[in-house]
N, C-alpha and C positions, 0 to 999 in steps of 0.2 A: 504494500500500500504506500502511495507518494504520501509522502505527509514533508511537510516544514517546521523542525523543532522548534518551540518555545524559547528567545532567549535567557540565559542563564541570568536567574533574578541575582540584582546589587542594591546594597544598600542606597541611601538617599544620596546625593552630593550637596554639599552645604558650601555654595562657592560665593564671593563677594558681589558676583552680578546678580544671583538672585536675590540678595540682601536690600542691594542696590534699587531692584525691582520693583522690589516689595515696599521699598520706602516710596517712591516716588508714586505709586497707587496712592501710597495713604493720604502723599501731600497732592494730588489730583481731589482726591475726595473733599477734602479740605478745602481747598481753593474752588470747586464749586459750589458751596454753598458758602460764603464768606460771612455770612450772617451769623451762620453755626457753628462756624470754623472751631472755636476751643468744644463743645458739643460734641461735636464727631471727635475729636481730637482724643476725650476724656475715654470714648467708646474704642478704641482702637488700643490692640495691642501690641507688646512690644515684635522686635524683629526676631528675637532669640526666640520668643514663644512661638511664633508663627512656624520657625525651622522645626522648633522640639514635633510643634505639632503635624505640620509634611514627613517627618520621620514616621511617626505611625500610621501616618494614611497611605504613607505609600506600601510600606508592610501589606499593608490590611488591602490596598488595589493591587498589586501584584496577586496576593491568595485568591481573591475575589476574579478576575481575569483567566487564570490558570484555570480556576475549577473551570468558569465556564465556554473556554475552549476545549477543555477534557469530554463537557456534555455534550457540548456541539459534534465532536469525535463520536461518542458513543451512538447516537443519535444515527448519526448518518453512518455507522458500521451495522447497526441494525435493520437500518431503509435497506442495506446493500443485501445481507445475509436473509431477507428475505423475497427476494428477489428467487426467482425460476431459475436450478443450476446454470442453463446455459446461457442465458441475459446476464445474469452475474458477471459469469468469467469476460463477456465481452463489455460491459462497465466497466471493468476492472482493466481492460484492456486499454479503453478509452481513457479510465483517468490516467491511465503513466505515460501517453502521449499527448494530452488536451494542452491547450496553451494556458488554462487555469491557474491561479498560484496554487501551492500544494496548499490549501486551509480549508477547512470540514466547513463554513459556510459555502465556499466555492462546489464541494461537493454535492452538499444536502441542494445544491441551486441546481447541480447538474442530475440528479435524481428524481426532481420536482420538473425539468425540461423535460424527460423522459418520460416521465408519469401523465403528464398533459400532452406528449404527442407532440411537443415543437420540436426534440433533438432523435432524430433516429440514430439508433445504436450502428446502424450499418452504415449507415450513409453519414457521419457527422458532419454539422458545415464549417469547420477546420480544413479536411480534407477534400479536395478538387479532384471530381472523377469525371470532368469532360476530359474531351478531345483537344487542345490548342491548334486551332487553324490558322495561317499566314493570311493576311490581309494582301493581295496581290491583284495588280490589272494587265491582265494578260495581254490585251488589246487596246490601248488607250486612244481617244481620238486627239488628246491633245496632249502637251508636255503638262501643264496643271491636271489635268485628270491624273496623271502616271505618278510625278513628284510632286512635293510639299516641301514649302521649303521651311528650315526649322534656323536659322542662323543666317546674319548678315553682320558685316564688320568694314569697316577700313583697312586695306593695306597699303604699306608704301605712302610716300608723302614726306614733305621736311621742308625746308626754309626755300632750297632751290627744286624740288618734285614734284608731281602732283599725287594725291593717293588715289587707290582706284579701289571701287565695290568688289568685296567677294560676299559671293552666295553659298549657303549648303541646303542640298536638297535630300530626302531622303523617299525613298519608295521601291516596289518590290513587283518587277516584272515578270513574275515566276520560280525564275531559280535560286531568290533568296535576296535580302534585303542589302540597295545599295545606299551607297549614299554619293552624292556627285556633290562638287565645287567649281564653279563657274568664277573667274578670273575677267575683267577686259582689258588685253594688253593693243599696244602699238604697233604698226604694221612698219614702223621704225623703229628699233628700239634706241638708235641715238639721239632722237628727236627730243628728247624732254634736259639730256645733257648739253647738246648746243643752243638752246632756245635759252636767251637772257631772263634774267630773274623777274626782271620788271613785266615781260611777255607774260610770265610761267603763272606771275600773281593773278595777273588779269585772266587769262586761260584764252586769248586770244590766240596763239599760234600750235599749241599745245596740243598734237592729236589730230593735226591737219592731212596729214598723209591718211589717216583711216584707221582704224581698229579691230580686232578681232577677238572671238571668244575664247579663252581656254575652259575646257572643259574637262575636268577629272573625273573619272569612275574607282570607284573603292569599292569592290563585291567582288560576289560569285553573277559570272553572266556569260551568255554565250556571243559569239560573235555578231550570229544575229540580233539580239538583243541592243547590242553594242548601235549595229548601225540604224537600230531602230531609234536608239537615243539621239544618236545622231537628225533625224529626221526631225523627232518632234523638235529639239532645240532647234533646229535649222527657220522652222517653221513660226516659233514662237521669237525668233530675232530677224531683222534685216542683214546685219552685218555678220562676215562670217563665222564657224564653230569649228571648229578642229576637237574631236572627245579621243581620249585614249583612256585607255586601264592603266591604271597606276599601282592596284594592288589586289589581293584576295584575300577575302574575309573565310581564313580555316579555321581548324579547330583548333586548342591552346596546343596541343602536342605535337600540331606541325609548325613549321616555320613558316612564315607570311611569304611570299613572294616578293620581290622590289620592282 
């Protein structure tokens, strides 16, 4: 039987913060009614007396608590042991894998679900007995319908550069879940280094020769797939795409590809 031991009872601690505590109650009490201030004042006892007296109360709730998690125990091993042998043993099963704490309220809760018909002993709702299906569009009519994009950022850029948008997209055309990154680079790449500063701030000359996609793929995909990706991005921009595989997504035991 799971169970969670009681911790071991200690004595009281008598330390100067709850002295301190305890004074500062009294002088609240106090200073709320300022009228009756010495009144309440005369009614109030010392701090030592207050300690002597949490010494025995705690005694006395420590016994008081024990017992009655002991009953709560008994209680709920008696709901158990009169149970049908074989419901038994499969409770019993249930409670050493439940996400429950190990505490005889927790159980006697799980015995009273079972007894009303919310917790089936076979079936509990802890444990997930579908099937997990991939969310996948085999056919897409457009690059939105296929990806979603989940991330955009800034790259590149500085006092003399300009930065450029990257995308990530993620979606799953059959053979497992990719993710792409869309880049738009220069169809010069010298262009942003010879163009003066004063140009580069403005973005007047910046990008004049033309632009083009890069396109990254991270998955599992096939070729055709590949140049299907290709199509929808082709479709969904004017200016051109270039996609390539960059990597596959295997298992932790294999090596990744470069």
């Amino acid at each position: 039987m799971r169970f969670r031991p009681w911790p071991k009872p200690e004595p009281y601690r008598d330390t100067t913060r709850k002295r301190a505590a305890f004074k500062r109650k009294q002088r609240l009490e106090q200073q709320a009614l300022p009228l009756f201030a010495e009144m309440i004042a005369a009614g109030q006892h010392s701090v030592d007396e207050e300690m002597a007296r949490r010494h025995i109360w705690w005694d006395e709730r420590e016994r008081v608590q024990r017992a009655a998690r002991a009953a709560r125990w008994r209680k709920a091993r008696a709901q158990l042991f009169a149970l049908p042998d074989v419901l038994r043993c499969r409770v019993r099963n249930l409670w050493r894998t439940c996400p429950y704490p190990a505490d005889p309220t927790c159980l006697l809760d799980l015995l009273h679900q079972i007894a009303v018909g919310r917790v089936d002993p076979r079936h509990p709702p802890w444990v997930f007995d579908g099937k997990l299906t991939a969310r996948t569009t085999p056919n897409p009519a457009n690059f939105d319908e296929a990806f979603r994009q989940i991330g955009q950022r800034k790259v590149g850029g500085g006092p003399k550069t300009t930065s450029a948008d990257e995308f990530l997209f993620c979606g799953n055309l059959g053979s497992g879940i990719l993710f792409l990154r869309t880049r738009v680079r220069l169809n010069d790449p010298h262009e942003s280094f010879y163009t003066s500063s004063n140009h580069r701030l403005r973005d007047s000359h910046v990008g004049r020769s033309g632009h083009w996609i890069d396109l990254e793929v991270r998955g599992d995909c096939t070729d055709d797939e590949l140049e299907l990706i290709r199509c929808l991005a082709q479709e969904a921009d004017t200016r051109p795409v270039v996609v390539r595989r960059v990597a596959k997504l295997t298992a932790a035991t294999e090596k990744v590809e470069p």
